[in-house]
Structures are given as structure tokens and as C-alpha cells.
C-alpha positions as CSV (number, residue, x, y, z in Angstrom):
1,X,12.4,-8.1,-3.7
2,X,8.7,-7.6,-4.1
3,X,5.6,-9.5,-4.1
4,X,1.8,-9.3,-4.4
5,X,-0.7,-11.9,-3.6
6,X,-2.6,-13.0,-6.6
7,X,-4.5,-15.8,-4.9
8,X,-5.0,-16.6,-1.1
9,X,-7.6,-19.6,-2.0
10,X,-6.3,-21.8,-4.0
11,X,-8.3,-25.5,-4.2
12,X,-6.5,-28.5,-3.6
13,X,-3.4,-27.5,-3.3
14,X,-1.3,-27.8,0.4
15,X,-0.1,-24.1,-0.1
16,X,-2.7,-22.6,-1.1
17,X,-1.5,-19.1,-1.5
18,X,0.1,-17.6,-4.9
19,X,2.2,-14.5,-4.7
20,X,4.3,-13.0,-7.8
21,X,8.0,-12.2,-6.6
22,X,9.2,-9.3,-8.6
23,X,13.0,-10.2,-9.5
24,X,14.7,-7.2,-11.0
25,X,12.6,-4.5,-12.8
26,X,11.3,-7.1,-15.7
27,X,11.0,-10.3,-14.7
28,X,8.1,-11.8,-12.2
29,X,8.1,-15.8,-11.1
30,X,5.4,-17.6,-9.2
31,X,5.5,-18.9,-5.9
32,X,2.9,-21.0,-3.8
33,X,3.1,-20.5,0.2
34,X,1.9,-22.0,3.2
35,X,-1.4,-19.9,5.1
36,X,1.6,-18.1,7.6
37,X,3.2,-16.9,4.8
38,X,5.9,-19.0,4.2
39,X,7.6,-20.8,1.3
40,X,10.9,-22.3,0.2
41,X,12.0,-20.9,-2.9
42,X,15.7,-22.0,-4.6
43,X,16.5,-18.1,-5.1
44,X,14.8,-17.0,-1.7
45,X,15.4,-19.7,0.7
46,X,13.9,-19.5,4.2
47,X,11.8,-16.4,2.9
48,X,8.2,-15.2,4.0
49,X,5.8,-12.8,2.9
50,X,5.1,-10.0,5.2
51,X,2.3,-7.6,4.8
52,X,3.9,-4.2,4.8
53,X,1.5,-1.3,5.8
54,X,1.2,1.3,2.5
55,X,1.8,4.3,3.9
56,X,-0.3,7.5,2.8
57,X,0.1,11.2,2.4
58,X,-2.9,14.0,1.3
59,X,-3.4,17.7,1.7
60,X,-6.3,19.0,3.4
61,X,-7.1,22.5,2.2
62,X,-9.1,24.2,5.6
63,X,-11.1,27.4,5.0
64,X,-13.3,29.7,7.5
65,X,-16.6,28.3,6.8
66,X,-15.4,25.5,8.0
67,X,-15.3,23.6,4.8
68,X,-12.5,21.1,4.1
69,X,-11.5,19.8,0.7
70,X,-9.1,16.5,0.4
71,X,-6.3,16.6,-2.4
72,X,-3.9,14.3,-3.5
73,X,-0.7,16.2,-3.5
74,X,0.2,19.6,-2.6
75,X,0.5,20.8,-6.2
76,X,-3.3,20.2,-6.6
77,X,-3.9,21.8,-2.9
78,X,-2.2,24.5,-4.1
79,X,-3.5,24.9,-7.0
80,X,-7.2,24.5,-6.1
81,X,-6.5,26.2,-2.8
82,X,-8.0,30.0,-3.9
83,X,-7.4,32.9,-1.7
84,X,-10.0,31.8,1.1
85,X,-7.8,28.8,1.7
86,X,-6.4,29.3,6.2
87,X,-4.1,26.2,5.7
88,X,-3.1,23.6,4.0
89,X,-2.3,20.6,6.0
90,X,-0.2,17.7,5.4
91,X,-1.6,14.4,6.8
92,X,0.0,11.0,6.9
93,X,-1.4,7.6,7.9
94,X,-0.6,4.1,7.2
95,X,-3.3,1.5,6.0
96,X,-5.1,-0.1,8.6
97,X,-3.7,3.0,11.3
98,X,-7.0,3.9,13.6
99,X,-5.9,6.9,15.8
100,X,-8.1,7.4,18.9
């Protein structure tokens, strides 16, 4: 199961946030939940919506002029890398991740 948020303000209403629950790979239905994330659903009983972290991958091409050039995937790093290139590094991070 899947969902994403589609309103988190909704007026007058005593749930006031609207998610769409993916069911299968065709078929969406509404749900209102409380502000903590919860709701009662007859399919989903007991269910709550949790924010999960996306988590992110680039490629960072590094050459000796010190210049850096941020790529998408590693075809394009590759691709765009040119013989100067000294690495190509893989970098992964989640959303809201802050590293010291």
C-alpha cells in the first residue's frame, strides 16, 4: 500500500488531512485522517500514514581543477565524464539527512 497527501488543511472537517491510498496498480480511494496521521479505514483498519524518507543517489564527476559536475545517474556521469574526469563518485542521502 501507498499513499500521498493531497491536502493537510482541509476546513471544517475534524480530519482534516486527505491522502490517496494506492490499492493495486490502478485503483486509488480517498481517505481523511486525523493531524497524527491516523484514520480508520474498512480495508486498512488501525492504519496510519508514516512519512517515509525518499532516499537519493547522484554521481559526482571530480576533475583536477577542482571542478565538480552533479549527474543523475552513472550512465550520464559517464557519459559526460571526458578524459579529465579523476573519479566518479557515488553519493547517497535521504531527504531531510544533514550530515555534520
Amino acid at each position: 500500500m501507498s499513499a500521498r497527501v493531497l491536502a493537510t488543511d482541509l476546513k471544517g472537517h475534524k480530519l482534516p488531512i486527505l491522502i490517496a491510498i494506492t490499492r493495486g496498480s490502478t485503483h486509488e480511494y480517498l481517505e481523511n485522517c486525523n493531524e497524527d496521521g491516523s484514520f480508520r479505514s474498512p480495508v486498512y483498519p488501525d492504519d496510519c500514514i508514516i512519512n517515509v524518507p525518499q532516499k537519493r543517489v547522484v554521481y559526482i564527476n571530480a576533475y583536477d581543477n577542482g571542478v565538480v559536475r552533479v549527474c543523475a545517474t552513472r550512465v550520464v556521469a559517464d557519459t559526460y565524464g571526458g578524459k579529465n574526469r579523476l573519479a566518479c563518485i557515488r553519493v547517497e542521502w535521504q531527504e531531510g539527512q544533514f550530515d555534520e
